[in-house]
Structures are given as structure tokens and as C-alpha cells.
TORLUM-534429 format. One line per field, with one value per atom (N, C-alpha, C): residue in three letters; atom name; residue number from 1; x, y, z. Coordinates in steps of 0.001 Angstrom, whole numbers, always signed. Example, Ala and Ser with C-alpha at 12.3 -4.5 7.8 and 13.67 -1.06 7.14 Angstrom:
rest: [ALA|ALA|ALA|SER|SER|SER] $
atom: [N|CA|C|N|CA|C] $
nr: [1|1|1|2|2|2] $
c1: [+13190|+12300|+13200|+12850|+13670|+12900] $
c2: [-5690|-4500|-3300|-2250|-1060|+30] $
c3: [+7800|+7800|+7800|+7080|+7140|+7870] $
END
This chain:
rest: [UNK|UNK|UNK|UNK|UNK|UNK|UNK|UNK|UNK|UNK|UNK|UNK|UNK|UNK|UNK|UNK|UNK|UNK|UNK|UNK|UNK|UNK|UNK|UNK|UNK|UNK|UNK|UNK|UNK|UNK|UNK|UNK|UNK|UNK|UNK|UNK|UNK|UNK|UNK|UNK|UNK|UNK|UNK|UNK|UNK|UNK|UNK|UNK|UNK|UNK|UNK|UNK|UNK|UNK|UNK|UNK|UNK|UNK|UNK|UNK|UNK|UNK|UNK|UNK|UNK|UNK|UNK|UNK|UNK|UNK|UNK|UNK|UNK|UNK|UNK|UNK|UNK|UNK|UNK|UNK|UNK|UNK|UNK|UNK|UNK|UNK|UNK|UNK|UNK|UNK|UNK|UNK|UNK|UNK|UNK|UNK|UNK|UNK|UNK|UNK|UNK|UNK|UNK|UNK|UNK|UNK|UNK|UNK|UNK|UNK|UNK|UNK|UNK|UNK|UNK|UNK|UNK|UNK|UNK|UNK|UNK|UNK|UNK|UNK|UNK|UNK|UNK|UNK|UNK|UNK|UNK|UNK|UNK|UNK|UNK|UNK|UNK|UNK|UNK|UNK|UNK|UNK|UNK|UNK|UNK|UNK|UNK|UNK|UNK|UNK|UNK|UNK|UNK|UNK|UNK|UNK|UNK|UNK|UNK|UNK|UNK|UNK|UNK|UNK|UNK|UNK|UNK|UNK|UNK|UNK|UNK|UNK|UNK|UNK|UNK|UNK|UNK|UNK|UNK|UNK|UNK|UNK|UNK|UNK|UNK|UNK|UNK|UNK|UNK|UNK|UNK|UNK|UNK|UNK|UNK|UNK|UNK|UNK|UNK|UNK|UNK|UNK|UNK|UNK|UNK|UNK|UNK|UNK|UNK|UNK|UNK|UNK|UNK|UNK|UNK|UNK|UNK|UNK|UNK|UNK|UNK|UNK|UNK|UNK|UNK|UNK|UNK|UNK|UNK|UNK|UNK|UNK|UNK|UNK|UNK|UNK|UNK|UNK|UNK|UNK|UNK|UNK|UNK|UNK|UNK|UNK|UNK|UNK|UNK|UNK|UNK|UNK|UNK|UNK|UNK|UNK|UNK|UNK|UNK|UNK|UNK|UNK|UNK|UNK|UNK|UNK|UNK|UNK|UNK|UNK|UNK|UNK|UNK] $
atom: [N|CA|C|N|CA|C|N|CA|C|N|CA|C|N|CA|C|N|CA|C|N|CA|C|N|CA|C|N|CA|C|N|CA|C|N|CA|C|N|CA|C|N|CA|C|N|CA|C|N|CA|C|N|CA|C|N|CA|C|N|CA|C|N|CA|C|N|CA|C|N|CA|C|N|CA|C|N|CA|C|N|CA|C|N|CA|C|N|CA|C|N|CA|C|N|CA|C|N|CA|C|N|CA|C|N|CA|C|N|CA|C|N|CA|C|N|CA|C|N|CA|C|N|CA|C|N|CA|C|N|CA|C|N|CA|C|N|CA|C|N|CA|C|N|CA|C|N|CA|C|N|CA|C|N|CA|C|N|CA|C|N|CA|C|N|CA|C|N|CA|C|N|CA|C|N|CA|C|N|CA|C|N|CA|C|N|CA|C|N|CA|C|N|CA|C|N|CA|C|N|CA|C|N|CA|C|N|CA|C|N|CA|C|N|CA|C|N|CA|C|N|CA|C|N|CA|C|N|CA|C|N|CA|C|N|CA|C|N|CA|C|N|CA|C|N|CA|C|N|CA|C|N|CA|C|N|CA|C|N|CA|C|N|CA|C|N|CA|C|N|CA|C|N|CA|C|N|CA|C|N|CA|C|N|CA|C|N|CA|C|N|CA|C|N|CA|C|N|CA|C|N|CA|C|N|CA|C|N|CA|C|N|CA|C|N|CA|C] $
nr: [1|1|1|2|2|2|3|3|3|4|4|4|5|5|5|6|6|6|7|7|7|8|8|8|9|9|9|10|10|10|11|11|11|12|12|12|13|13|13|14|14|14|15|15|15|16|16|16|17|17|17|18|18|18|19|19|19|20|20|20|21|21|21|22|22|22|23|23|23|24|24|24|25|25|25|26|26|26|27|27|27|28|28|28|29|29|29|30|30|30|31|31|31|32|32|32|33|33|33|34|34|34|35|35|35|36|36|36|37|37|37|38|38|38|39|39|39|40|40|40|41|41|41|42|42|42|43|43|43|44|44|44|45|45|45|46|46|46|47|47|47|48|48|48|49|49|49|50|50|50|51|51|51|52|52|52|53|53|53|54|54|54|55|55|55|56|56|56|57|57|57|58|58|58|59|59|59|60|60|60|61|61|61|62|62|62|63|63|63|64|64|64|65|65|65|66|66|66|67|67|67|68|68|68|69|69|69|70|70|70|71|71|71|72|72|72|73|73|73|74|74|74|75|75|75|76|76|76|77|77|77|78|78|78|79|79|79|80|80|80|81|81|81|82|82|82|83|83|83|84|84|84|85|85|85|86|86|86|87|87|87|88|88|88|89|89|89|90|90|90|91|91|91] $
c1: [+850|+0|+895|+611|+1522|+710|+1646|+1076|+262|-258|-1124|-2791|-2663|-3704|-4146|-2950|-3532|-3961|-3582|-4248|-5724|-6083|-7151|-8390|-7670|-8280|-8556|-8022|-8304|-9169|-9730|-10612|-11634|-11813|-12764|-13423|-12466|-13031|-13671|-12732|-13242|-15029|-15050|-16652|-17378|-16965|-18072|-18674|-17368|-17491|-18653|-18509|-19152|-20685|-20519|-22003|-23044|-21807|-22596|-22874|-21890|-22143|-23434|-23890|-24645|-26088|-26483|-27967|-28365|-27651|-27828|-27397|-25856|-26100|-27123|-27904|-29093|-29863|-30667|-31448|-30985|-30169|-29552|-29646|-29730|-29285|-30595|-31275|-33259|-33824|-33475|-34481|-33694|-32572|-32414|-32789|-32724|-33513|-35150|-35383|-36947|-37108|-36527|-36449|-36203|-35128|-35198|-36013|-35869|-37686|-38617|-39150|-40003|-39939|-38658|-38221|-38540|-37862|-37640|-39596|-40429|-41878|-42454|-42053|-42843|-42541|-41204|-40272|-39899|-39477|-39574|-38117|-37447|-35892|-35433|-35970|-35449|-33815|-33020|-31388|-31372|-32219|-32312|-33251|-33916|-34650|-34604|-33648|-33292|-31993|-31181|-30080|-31112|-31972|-32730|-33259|-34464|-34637|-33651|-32681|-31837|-31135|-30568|-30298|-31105|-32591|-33490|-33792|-33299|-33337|-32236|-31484|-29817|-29851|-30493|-30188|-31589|-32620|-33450|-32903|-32630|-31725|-30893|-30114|-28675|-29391|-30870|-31147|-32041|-32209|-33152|-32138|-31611|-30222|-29150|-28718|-27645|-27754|-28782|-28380|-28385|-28608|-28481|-27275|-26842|-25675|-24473|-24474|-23417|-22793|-23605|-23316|-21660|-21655|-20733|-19370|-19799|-18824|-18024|-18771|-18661|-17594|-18535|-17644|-16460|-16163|-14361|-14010|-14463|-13321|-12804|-13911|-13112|-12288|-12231|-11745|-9883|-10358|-8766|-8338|-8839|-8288|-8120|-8413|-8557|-6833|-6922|-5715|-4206|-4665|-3222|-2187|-2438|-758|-99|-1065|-49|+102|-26|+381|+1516|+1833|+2923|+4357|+4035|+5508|+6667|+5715|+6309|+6298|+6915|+7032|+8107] $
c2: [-1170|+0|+1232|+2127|+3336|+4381|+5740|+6614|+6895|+7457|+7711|+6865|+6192|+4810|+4736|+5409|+5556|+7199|+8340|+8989|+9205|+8178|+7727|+7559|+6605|+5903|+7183|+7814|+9110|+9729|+10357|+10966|+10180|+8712|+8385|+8126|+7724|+7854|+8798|+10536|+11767|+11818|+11517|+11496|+10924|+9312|+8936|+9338|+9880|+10762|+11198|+12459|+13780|+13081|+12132|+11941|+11285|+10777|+10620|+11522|+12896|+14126|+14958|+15220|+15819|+15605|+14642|+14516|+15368|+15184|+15418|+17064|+17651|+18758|+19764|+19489|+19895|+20189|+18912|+18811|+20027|+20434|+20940|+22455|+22220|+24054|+24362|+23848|+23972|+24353|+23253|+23438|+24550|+25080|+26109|+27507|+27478|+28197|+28663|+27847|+27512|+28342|+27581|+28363|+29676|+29740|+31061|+32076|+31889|+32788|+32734|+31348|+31579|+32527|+32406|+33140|+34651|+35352|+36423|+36956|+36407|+36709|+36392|+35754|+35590|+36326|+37027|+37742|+36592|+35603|+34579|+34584|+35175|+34933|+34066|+32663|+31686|+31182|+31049|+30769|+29301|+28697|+27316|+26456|+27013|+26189|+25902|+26288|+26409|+25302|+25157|+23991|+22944|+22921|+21328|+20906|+21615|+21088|+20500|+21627|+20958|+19704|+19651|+18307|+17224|+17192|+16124|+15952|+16784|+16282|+15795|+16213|+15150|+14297|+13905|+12464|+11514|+12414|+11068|+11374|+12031|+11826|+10912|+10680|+9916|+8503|+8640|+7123|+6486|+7078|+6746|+6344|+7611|+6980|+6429|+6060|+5061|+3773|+2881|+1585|+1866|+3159|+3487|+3727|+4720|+5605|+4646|+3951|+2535|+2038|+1715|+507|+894|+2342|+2427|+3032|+3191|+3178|+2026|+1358|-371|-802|-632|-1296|-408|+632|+1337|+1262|+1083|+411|-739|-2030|-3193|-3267|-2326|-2393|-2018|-1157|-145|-1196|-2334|-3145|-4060|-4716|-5666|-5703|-4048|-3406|-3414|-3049|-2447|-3019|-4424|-5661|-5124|-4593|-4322|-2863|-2155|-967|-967|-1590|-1765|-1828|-2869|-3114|-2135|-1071|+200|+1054|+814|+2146|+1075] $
c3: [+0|+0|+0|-1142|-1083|-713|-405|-106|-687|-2006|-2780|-2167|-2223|-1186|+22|+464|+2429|+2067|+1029|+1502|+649|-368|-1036|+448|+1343|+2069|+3504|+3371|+4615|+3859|+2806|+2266|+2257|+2243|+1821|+3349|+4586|+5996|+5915|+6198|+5805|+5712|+4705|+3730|+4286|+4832|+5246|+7228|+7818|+9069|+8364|+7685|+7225|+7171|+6439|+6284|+7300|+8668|+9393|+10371|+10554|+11047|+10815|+9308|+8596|+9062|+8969|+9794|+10690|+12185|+13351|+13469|+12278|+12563|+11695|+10473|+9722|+10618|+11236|+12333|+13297|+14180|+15181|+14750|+13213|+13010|+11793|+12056|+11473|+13073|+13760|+14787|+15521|+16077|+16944|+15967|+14476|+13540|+13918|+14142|+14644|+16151|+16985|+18161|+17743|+17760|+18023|+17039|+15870|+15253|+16266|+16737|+17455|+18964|+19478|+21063|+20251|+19608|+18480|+18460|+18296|+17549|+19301|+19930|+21644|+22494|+21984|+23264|+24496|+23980|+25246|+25218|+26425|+26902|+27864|+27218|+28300|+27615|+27933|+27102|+27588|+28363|+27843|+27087|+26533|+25744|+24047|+23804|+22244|+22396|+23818|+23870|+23900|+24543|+25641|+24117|+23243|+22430|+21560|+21047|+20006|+20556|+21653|+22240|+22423|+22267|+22193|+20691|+19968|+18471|+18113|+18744|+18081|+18538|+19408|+20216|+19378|+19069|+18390|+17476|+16469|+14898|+14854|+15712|+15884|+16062|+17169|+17516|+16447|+15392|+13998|+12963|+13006|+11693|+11731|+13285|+13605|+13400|+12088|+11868|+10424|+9640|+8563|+8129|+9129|+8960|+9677|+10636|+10936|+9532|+8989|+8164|+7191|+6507|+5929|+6711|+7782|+9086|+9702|+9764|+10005|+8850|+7673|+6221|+6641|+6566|+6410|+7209|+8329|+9501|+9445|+9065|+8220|+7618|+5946|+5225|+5718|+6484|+7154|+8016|+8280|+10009|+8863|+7921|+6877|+6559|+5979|+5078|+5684|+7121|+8362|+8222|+7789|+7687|+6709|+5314|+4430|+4354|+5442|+5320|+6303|+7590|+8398|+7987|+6882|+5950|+5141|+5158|+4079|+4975|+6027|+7455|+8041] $
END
């Protein structure tokens, strides 16, 4: 495995992080969107209630799309623990 390959293989981790990031922060930055328009139009100055919600939406986002979003997480960690013997050799 040459360099060119391991750093093939960091971009492609990279991406699939990202895509399991992306959900939960959409979600996170719609809904404190939301809040706060809504705090903004109520005059409501509570400074915790725009965290509590957005934190009960990342946590069900994460608990809905974590057997979706696993899977290609799962696969590239294989693939990288699969790979490691023949990357040891050229170091």
C-alpha cells in the first residue's frame, strides 16, 4: 500500500465521518432556527430552551439513523483493520 492509497483511504473515511455528522447537525441548526424565530416573535428569553430542544433532536436523529448511517462506518473500519498488515511493511 503506497502513499497515494492511504491517503485515497483518509478521504474516503473523511466522507463517510461527514455523512454521518450531517444529519444530526441539519437537524440541530433547522431546529435552533426555529427556536429562536419563534423566542424572536414571543419575546420569550429563556437561554435554555433552544439547547434542551436541540439536544433532544440530536439524540433522536442519531437514535433513527444510527443503523443506517453505521453501516458504511462499520464497512471502512473493516476495510482499514482488513488493510493495516499491508500498510505496516512500508514504514
Amino acid at each position: 500500500m503506497d502513499k497515494a492509497s492511504i491517503v485515497a483511504q483518509m478521504s474516503q473515511t473523511l466522507i463517510v465521518f461527514m455523512i454521518w455528522v450531517l444529519p444530526p447537525l441539519i437537524a440541530a441548526v433547522v431546529v435552533g432556527l426555529g427556536i429562536g424565530i419563534i423566542q424572536a416573535a414571543t419575546q420569550l428569553q429563556d437561554e435554555t430552551l433552544h439547547l434542551t430542544v436541540k439536544l433532544l433532536v440530536v439524540v433522536a436523529v442519531i437514535a433513527l439513523f444510527a443503523p443506517v448511517l453505521s453501516a458504511p462506518l462499520i464497512e471502512q473500519a473493516d476495510y482499514v483493520f482488513s488493510e493495516f498488515p499491508a500498510i505496516i511493511p512500508s514504514y
